[in-house]
One Martini backbone bead per residue (centre of mass of N, CA, C, O) as a GRO file, in nm:
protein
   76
    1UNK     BB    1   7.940   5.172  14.864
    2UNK     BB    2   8.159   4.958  14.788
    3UNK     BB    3   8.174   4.718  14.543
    4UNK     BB    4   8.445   4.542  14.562
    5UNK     BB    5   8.357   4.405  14.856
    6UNK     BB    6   8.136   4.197  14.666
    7UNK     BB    7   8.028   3.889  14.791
    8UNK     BB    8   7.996   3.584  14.857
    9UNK     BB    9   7.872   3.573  15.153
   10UNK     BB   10   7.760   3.862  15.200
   11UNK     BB   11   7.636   4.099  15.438
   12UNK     BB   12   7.313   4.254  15.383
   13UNK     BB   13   7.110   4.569  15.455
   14UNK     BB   14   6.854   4.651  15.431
   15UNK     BB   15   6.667   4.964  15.358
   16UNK     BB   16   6.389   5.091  15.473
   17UNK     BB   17   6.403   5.372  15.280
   18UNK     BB   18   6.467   5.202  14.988
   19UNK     BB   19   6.315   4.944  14.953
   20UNK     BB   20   6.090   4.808  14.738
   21UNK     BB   21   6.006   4.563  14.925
   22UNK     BB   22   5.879   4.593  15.235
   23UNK     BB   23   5.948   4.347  15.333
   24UNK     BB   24   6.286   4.375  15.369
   25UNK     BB   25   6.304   4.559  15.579
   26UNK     BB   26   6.598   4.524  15.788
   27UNK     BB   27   6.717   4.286  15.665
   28UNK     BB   28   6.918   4.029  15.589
   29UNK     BB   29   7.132   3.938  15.319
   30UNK     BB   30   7.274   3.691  15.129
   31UNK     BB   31   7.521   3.676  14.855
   32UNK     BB   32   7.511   3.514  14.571
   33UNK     BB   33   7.516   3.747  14.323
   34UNK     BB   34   7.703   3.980  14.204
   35UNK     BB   35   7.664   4.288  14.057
   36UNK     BB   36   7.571   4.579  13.900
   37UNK     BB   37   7.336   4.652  14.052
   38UNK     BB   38   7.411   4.475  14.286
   39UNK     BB   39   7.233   4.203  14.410
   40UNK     BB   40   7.202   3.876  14.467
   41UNK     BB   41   6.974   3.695  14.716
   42UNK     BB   42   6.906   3.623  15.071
   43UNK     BB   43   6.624   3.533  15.312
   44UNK     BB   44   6.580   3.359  15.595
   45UNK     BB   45   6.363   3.147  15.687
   46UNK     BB   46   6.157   3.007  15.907
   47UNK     BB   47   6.045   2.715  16.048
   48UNK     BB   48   5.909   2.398  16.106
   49UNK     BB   49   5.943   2.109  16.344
   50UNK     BB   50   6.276   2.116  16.330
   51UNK     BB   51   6.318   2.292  16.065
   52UNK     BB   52   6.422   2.457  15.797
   53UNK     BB   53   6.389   2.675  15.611
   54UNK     BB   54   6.375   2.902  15.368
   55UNK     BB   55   6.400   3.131  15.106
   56UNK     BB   56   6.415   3.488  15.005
   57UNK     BB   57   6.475   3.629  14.709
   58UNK     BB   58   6.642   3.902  14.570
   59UNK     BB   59   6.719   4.222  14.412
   60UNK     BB   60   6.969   4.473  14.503
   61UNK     BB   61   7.051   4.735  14.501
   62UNK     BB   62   7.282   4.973  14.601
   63UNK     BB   63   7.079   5.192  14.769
   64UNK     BB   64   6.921   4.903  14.932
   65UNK     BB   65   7.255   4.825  15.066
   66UNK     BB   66   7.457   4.736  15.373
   67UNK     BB   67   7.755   4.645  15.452
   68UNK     BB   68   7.781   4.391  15.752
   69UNK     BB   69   7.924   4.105  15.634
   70UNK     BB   70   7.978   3.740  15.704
   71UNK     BB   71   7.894   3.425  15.588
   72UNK     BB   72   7.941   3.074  15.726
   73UNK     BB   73   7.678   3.000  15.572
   74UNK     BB   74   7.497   2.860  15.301
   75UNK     BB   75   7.208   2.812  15.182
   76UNK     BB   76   6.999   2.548  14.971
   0.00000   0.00000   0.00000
């Protein structure tokens, strides 16, 4: 990955074979805060009863995920 890619609402997939938190693996992960160690983000939950779910935040290093373009709207 090349670091100077990785912006605010950058999207990456986090890597099933090296992400530390296995519930992550696969995710789709939008960036909110580029880092040095690699980003933190989040992945959007699912809601219930026609509600936006929340957010599932993570801090990803560069080995566990690989940029695959940008998001159009960022949850808050």
């Amino acid at each position: 990955m090349i670091k100077q890619e990785l912006q605010i609402n950058t999207l990456v997939q986090l890597n099933p074979e090296t992400v530390s938190n296995r519930m992550f693996a696969g995710c789709i992960m939008v960036v909110t805060e580029p880092k040095e160690f690699g980003a933190q983000g989040y992945v959007q939950g699912l809601g219930a009863n026609g509600e936006p779910g929340g957010q599932a935040y993570y801090r990803a290093t560069w080995e566990e995920m690989e940029i695959v373009g940008d998001a159009e709207w960022i949850m808050g």
